[in-house]
C-alpha positions as CSV (number, residue, x, y, z in Angstrom):
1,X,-39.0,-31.2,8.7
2,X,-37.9,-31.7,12.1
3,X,-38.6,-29.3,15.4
4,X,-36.2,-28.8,18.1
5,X,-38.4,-29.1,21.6
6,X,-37.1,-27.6,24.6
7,X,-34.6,-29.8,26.6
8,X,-36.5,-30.3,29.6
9,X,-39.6,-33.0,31.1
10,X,-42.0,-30.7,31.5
11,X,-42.1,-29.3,27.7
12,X,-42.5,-32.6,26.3
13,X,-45.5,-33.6,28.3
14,X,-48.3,-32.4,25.6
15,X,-45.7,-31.2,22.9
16,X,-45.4,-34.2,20.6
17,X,-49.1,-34.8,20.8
18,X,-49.3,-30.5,19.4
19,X,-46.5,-31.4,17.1
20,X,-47.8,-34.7,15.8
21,X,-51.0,-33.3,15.1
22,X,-49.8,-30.9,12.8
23,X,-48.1,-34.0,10.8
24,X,-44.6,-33.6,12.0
25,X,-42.7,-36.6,12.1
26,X,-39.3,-35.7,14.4
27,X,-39.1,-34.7,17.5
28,X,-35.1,-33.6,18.8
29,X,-33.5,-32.5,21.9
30,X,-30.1,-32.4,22.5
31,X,-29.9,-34.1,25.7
32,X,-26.2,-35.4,25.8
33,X,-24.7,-32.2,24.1
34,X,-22.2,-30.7,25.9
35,X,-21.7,-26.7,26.2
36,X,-19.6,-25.0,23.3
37,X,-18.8,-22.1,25.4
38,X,-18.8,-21.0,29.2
39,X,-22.6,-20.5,30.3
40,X,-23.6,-22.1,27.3
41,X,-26.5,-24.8,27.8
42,X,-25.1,-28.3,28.8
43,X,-27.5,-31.4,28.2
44,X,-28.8,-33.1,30.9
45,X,-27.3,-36.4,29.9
46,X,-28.8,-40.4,30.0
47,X,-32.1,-39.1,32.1
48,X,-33.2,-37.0,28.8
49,X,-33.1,-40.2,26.5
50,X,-35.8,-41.5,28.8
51,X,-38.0,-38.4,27.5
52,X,-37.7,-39.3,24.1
53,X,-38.1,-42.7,24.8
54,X,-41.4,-41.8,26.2
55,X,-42.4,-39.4,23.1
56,X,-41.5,-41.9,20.8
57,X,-43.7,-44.4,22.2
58,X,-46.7,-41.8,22.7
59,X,-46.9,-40.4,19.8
60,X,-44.9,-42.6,17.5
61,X,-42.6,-39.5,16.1
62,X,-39.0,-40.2,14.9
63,X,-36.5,-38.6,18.1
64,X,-33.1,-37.3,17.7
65,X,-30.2,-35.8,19.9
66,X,-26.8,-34.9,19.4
67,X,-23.8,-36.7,20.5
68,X,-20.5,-35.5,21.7
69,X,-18.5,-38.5,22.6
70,X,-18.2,-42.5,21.9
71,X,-20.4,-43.3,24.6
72,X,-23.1,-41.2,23.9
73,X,-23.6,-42.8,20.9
74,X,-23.9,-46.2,22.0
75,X,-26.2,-44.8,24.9
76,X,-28.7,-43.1,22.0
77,X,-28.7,-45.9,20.1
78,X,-29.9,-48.4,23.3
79,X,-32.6,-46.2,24.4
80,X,-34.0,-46.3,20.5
81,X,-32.6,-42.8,18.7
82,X,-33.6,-42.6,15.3
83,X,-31.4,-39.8,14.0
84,X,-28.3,-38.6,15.7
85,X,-26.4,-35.3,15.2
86,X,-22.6,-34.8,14.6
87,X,-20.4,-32.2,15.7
88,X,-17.4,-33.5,13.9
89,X,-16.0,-30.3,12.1
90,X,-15.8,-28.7,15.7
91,X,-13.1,-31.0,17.0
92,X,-14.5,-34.0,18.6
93,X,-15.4,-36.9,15.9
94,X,-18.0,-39.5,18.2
95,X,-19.1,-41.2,15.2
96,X,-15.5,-41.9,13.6
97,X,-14.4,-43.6,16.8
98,X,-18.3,-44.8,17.7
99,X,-17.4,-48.7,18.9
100,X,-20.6,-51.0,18.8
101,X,-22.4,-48.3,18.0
102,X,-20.4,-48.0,15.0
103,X,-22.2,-51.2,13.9
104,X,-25.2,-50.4,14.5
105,X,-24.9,-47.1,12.3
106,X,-23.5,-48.9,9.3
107,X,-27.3,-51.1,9.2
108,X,-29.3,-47.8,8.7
109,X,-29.6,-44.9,11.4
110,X,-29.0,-41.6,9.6
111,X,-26.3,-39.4,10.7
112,X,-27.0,-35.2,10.2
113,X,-23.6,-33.4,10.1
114,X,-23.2,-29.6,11.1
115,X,-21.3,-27.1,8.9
116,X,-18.1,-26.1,10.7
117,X,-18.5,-22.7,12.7
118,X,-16.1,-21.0,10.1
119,X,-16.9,-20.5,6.3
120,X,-14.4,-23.9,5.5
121,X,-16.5,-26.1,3.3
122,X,-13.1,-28.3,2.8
123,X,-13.4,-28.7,6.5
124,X,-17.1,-29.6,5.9
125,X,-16.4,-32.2,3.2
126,X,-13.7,-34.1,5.3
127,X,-16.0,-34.3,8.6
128,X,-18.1,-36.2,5.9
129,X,-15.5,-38.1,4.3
130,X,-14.3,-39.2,7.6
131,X,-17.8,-40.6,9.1
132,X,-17.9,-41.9,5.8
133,X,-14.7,-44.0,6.1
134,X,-15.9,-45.4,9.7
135,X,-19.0,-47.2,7.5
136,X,-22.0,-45.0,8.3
137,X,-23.5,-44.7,4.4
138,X,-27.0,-42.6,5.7
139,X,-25.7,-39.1,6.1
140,X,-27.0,-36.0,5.4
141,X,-25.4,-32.4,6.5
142,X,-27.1,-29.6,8.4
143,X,-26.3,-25.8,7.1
144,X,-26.8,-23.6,10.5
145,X,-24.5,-20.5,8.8
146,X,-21.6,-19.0,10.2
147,X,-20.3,-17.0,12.7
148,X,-18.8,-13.6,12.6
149,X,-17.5,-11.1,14.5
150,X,-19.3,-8.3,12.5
151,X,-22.8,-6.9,13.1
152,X,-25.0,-8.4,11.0
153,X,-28.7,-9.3,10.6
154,X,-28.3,-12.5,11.0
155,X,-26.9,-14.7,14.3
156,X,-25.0,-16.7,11.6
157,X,-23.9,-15.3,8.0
158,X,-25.7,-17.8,5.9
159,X,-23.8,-17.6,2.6
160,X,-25.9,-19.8,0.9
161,X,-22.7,-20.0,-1.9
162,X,-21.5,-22.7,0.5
163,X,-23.7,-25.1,0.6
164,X,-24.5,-24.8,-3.0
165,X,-21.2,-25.9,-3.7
166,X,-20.8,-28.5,-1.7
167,X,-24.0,-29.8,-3.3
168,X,-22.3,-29.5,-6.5
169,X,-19.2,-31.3,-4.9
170,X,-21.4,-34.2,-3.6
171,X,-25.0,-34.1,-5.4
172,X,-26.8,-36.7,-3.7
173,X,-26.2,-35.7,-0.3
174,X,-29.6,-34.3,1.4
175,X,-29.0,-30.9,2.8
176,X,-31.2,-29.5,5.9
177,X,-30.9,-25.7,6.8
178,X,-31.4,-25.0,10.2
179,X,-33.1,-21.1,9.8
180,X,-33.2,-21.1,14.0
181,X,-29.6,-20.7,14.1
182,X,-28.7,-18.7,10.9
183,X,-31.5,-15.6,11.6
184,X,-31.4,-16.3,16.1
185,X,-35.1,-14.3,15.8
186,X,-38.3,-16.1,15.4
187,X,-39.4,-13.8,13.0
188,X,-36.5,-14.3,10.4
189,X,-37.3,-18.4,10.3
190,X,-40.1,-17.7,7.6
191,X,-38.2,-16.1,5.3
192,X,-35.0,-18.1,5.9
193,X,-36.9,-21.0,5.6
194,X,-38.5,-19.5,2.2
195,X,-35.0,-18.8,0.6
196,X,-33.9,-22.6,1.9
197,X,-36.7,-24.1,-0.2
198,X,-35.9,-21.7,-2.9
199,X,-32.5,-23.1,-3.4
200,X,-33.3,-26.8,-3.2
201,X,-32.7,-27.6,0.4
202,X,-34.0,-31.0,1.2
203,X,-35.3,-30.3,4.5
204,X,-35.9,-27.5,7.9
205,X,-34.6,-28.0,11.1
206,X,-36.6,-25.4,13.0
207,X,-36.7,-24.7,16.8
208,X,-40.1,-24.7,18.5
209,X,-41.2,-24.7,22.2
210,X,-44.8,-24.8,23.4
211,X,-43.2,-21.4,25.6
212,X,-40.2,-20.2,23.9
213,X,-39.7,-17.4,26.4
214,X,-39.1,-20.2,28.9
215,X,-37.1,-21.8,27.2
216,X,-33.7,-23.1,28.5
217,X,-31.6,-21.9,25.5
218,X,-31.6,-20.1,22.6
219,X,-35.4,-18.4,23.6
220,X,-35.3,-15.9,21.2
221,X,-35.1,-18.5,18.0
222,X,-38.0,-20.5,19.2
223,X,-41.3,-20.3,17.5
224,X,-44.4,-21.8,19.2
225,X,-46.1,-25.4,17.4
226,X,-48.8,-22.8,15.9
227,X,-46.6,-20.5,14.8
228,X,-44.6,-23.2,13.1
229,X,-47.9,-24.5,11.6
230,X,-48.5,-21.4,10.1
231,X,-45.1,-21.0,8.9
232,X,-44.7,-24.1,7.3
233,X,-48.5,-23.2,5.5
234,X,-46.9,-20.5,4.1
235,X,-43.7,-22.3,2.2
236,X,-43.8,-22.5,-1.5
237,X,-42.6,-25.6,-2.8
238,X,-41.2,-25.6,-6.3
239,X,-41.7,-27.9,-8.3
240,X,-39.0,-29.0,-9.8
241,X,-40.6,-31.5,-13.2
242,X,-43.5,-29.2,-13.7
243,X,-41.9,-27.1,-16.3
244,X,-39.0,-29.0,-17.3
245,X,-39.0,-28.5,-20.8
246,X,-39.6,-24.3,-20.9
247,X,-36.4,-24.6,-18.2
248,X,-34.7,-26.2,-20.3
249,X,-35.3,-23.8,-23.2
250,X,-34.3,-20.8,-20.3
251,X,-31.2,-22.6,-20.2
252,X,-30.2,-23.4,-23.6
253,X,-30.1,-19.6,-23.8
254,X,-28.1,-19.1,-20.8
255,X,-25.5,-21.5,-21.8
256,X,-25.9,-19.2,-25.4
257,X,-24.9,-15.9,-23.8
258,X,-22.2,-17.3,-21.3
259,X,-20.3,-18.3,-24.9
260,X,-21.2,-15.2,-26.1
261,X,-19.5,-13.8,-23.0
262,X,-16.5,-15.9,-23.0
263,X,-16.0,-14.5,-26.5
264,X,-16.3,-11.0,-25.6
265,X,-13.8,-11.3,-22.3
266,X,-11.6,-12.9,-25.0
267,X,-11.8,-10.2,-27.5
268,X,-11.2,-7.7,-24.8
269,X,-8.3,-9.3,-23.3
270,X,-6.6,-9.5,-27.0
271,X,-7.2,-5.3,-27.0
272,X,-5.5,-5.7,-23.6
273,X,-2.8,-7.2,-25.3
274,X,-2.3,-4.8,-28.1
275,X,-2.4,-1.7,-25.9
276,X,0.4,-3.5,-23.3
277,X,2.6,-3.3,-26.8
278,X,1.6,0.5,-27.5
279,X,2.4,1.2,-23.7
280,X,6.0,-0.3,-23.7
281,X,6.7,0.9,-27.2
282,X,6.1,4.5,-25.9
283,X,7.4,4.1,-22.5
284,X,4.0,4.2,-20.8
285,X,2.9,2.6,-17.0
286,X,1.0,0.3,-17.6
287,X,-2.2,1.0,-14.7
288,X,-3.4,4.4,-15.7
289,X,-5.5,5.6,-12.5
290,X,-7.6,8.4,-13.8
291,X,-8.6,5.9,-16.7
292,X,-9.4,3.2,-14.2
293,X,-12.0,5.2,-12.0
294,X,-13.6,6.8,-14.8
295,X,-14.4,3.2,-16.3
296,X,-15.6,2.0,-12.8
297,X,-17.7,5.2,-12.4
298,X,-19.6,5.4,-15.9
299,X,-20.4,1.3,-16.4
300,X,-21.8,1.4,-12.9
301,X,-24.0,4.2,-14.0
302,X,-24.6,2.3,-17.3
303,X,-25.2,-1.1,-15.5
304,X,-27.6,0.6,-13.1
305,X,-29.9,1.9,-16.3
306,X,-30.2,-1.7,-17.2
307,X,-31.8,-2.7,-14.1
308,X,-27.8,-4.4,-12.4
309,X,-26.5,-3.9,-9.4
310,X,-23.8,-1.6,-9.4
311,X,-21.8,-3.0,-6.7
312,X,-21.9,-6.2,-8.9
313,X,-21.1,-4.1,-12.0
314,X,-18.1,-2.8,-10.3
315,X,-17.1,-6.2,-8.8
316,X,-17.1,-7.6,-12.5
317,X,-15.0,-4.8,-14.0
318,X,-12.2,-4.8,-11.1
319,X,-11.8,-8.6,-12.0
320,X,-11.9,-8.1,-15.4
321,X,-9.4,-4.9,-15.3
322,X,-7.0,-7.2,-12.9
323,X,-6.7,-9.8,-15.5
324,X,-6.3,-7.1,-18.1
325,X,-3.1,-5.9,-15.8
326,X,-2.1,-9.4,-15.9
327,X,-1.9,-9.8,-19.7
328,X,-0.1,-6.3,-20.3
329,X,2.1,-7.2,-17.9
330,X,2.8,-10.2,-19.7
331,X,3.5,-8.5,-23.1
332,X,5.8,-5.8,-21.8
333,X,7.7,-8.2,-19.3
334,X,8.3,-10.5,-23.0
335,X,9.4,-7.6,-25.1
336,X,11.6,-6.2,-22.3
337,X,13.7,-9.2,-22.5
338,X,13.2,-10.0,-26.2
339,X,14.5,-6.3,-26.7
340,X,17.3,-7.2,-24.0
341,X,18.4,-10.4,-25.4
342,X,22.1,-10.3,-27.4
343,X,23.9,-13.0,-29.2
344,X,27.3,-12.6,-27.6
345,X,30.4,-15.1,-28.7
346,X,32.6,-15.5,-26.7
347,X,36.2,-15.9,-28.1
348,X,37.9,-18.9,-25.9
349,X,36.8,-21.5,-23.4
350,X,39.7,-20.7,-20.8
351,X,38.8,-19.8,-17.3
352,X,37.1,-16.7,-17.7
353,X,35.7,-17.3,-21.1
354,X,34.0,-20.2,-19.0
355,X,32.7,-18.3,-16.3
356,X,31.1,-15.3,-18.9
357,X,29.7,-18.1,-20.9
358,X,27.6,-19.4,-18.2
359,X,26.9,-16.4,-16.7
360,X,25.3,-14.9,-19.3
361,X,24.0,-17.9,-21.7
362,X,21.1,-17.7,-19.5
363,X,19.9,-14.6,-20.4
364,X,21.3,-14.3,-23.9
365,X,22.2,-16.4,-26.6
366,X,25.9,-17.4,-26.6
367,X,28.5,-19.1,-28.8
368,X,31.6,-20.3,-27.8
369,X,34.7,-20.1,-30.3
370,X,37.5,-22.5,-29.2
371,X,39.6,-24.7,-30.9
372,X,41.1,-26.9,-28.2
373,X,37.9,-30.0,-27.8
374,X,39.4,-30.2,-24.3
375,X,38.5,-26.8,-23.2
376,X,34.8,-27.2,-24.2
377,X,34.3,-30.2,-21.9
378,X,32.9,-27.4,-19.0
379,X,30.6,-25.5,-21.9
380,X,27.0,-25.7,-21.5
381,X,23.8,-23.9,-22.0
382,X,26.3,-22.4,-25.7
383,X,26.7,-23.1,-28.8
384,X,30.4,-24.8,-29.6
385,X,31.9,-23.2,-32.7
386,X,35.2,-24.8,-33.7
387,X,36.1,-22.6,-36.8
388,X,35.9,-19.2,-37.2
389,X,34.0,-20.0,-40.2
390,X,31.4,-20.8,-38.1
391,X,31.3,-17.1,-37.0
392,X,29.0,-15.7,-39.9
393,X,26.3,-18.1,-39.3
394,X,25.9,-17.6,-36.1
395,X,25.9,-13.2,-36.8
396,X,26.8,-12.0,-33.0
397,X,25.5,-8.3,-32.4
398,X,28.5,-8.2,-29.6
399,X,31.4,-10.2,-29.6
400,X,34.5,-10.4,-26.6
401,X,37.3,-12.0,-25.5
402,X,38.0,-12.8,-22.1
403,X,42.0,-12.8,-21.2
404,X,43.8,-11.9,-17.7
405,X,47.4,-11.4,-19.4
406,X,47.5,-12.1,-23.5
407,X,46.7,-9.1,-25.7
408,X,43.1,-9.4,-27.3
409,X,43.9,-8.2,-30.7
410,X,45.1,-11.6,-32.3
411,X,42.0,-13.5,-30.9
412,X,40.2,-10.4,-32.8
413,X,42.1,-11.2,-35.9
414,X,40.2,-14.2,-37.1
415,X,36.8,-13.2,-36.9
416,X,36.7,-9.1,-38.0
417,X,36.2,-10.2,-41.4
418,X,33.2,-12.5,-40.2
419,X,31.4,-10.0,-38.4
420,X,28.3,-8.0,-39.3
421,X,28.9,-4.3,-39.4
422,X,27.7,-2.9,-36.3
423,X,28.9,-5.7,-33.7
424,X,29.9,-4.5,-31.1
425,X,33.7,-5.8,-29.6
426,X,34.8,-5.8,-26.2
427,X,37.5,-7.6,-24.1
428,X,38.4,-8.0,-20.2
429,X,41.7,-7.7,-20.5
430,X,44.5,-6.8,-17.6
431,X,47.0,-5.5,-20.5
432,X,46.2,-2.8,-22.6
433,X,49.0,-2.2,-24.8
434,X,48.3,-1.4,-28.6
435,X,44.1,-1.9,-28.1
436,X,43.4,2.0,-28.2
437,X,45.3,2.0,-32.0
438,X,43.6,-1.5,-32.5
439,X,40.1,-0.5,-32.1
440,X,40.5,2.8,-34.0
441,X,41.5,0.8,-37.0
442,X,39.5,-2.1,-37.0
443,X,36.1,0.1,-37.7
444,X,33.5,-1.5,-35.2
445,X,32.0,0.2,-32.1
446,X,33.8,-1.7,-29.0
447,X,34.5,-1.5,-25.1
448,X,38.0,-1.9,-23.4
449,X,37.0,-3.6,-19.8
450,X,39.8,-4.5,-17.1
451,X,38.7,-7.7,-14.9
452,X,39.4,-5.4,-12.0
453,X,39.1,-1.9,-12.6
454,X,36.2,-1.9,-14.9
455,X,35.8,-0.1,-18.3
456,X,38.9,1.5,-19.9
457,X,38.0,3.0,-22.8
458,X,35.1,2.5,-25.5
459,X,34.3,4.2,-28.8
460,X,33.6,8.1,-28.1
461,X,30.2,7.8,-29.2
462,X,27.0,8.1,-27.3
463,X,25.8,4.4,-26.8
464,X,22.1,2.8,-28.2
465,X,20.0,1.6,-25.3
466,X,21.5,-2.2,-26.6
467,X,24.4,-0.9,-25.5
468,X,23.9,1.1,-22.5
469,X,22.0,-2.5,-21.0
470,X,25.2,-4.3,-22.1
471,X,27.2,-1.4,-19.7
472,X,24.9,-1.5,-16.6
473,X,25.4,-5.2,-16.9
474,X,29.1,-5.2,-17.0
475,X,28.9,-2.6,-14.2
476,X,26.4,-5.0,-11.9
477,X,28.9,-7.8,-13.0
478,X,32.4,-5.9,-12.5
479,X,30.5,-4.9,-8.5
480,X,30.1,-8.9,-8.3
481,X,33.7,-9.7,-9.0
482,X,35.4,-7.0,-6.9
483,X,33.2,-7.9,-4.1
484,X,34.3,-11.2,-4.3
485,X,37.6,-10.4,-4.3
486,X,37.5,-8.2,-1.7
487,X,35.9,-11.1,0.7
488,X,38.7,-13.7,-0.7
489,X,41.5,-11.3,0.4
């Protein structure tokens, strides 16, 4: 567990002897660091390594400092550093681009790396990767918290779920929590320091001074040798073989409920489901806001009376209630185009029978009816039907023809007797002549549309929502067109 002594002569004159006493084994100062803002502390450079050279020999105690360039690590390495500290995620990266001293890292001397200042443990794991690459193998990383704009308790936000996961990321990499930095008051290192050993931290990096009042920088973190004696008395250690096989029992049954959980979220989300289908069968929004408070409200109340948070209650059902959203969503959005889907044919593969096929084969199922092999060579995304015989097969629920000059009514002709009663028959068709009489007679529901002008004349009955889609489409499409025209001309 190393201590941070102050970063002057004087304070090291008597304060390895106090520290080594009490059986600590490092001894740091950051001699060559460099300020990280204006009227922040600046090292005093080469003359400190002479300090720790001198401490090192006195009282035989590991020394460390932090480097901020190449040359400063060549510098600490000559005057006999043990341990040097990184700043890569800040910007500067000494130890990527270290030179001879490079070398002399890849044979053993451990390197401690520093989270970033911002909550980015992806930022984190590449300042690792990084010193990695250059050949330095003894690394370990440093978790000082941090920093926010917000008042808090702490100097630096520790959230410990950062460092857990990147423990989880890379397992065998030691972790030291610096409790100085996160809590910046000597009174929140014991308990900071407590929590750190509670969640497996490998090590402490704690600030002491023999007069931390005096201290050059960062006086108010600093705890005295004694007090860090009696801190350190007071750490509970866990150990972590002692009760291995009960632990293992405890978790056996954790990994029991979590299954049982999964399964529950799974039967819930399938009720989600269900009522999406209710909702768009009877027309209903699918977030209901009174509903959605009240559930937030009483299983908070409910999760409170069995001893949980309800802020974590709460945070647990919003989740869960978003995904539920999710999943309706998903139902109605499938049944609003299942319900909108038509299977249209499309009587000849000329110009405009062309440009309707693949304008709406995307969205519908189409079939083409042309006899002339020639004329399908531009049909895709459609079924080809050669024969009218083909028709029946196929059952359209709307069928048109597409024609600038010719009259529909022969195309019509040859499929009528094909078609399932109820199909609906259209054309967009510039002359009109004889359709009106046509229609009436031929005993299906149809739509007269001119390319230009849009609908003529349709059956004089009120339309099924099928229909009325099919109309607003023709409209959106018919707005298209004459827009299109309009620009041409």
């Amino acid at each position: 567990m190393p201590a941070r002594a102050a970063r002057r002569p004087r304070t090291s004159d008597g304060y390895g002897d106090r520290i080594g006493r009490r059986g600590g084994k490092d001894l740091s100062r950051g001699d060559l660091e460099a300020a990280h803002t204006a009227g922040g502390f600046e090292g005093v450079g080469a003359p400190g390594l002479k300090w720790l050279k001198r401490v090192k020999e006195e009282t035989g105690m590991y020394v460390a400092t932090e480097v901020a360039t190449r040359d400063h690590v060549f510098e600490a390495l000559k005057a006999g550093v043990d341990v040097l500290l990184d700043r890569c995620p800040h910007g500067r990266q000494p130890l990527r681009h270290a030179g001879r001293g490079r070398r002399a890292l890849g044979r053993g001397h451990p390197v401690l790396i520093k989270n970033p200042v911002n909550p980015d443990l992806e930022l984190w794991i590449g300042a690792i990767q990084r010193v990695y690459g250059a050949g330095i193998r003894r690394i370990a990383v440093i978790h000082r918290g941090f920093s926010s704009y917000d008042k808090k308790l702490y100097r630096n936000v520790p959230l410990w779920h950062i460092p857990i996961e990147l423990r989880r990321r890379i397992p065998n990499l030691p972790i030291i929590c610096d409790p100085s930095h996160i809590g910046g008051k000597r009174e929140l290192i014991a308990p900071l320091s407590q929590q750190a050993m509670d969640l497996n931290f490998d090590g402490l990096i704690i600030e002491s001074h023999c007069s931390p009042d005096e201290a050059w920088s960062d006086a108010a973190q600093q705890i005295t040798p004694d007090v860090l004696d009696y801190v350190l008395s007071l750490l509970v250690i866990r150990d972590a073989t002692q009760t291995t096989e009960n632990l293992s029992a405890l978790r056996r049954q954790i990994d029991g409920v979590d299954e049982q959980l999964l399964e529950l979220l799974a039967k819930r989300m399938r009720i989600s489901r269900e009522i999406g289908v209710y909702k768009s069968e009877h027309n209903m929004p699918i977030l209901q806001s009174p509903r959605y408070g009240e559930i937030l409200e009483n299983r908070a109340k409910a999760g409170a009376a069995m001893e949980l948070n309800p802020d974590f209650v709460q945070a647990i059902l919003k989740n869960i209630h978003e995904e539920s959203v999710r999943q309706q969503m998903i139902v109605m959005n499938q049944r609003r185009k299942r319900d909108r889907v038509a299977k249209i044919l499309i009587l000849g593969a000329g110009r405009m029978g062309s440009f309707f096929t693949d304008l709406l084969s995307f969205d519908h199922e189409v079939a083409v009816l042309e006899s002339d092999p020639r004329r399908m060579r531009f049909i895709y995304n459609a079924l080809r039907l050669a024969s009218p015989d083909e028709v029946e097969a196929f059952a359209p629920s709307w069928s048109s023809t597409a024609s600038r000059s010719a009259a529909p009514s022969r195309a019509f002709d040859a499929v009528l007797p094909r078609l399932r009663p109820g199909c609906i028959i259209s054309d967009i068709a510039s002359v009109k002549t004889g359709l009106a009489e046509y229609y009436a007679r031929c005993g299906f529901p149809y739509v007269s549309t001119h390319p230009m002008f849009g609908p003529t004349f349709r059956q004089p009955r009120q339309p099924d929502e099928r229909e009325r889609h099919h109309h607003l489409e023709g409209d959106h499409l018919r707005a298209g067109l004459l827009q299109r025209t309009s620009t041409a001309g």
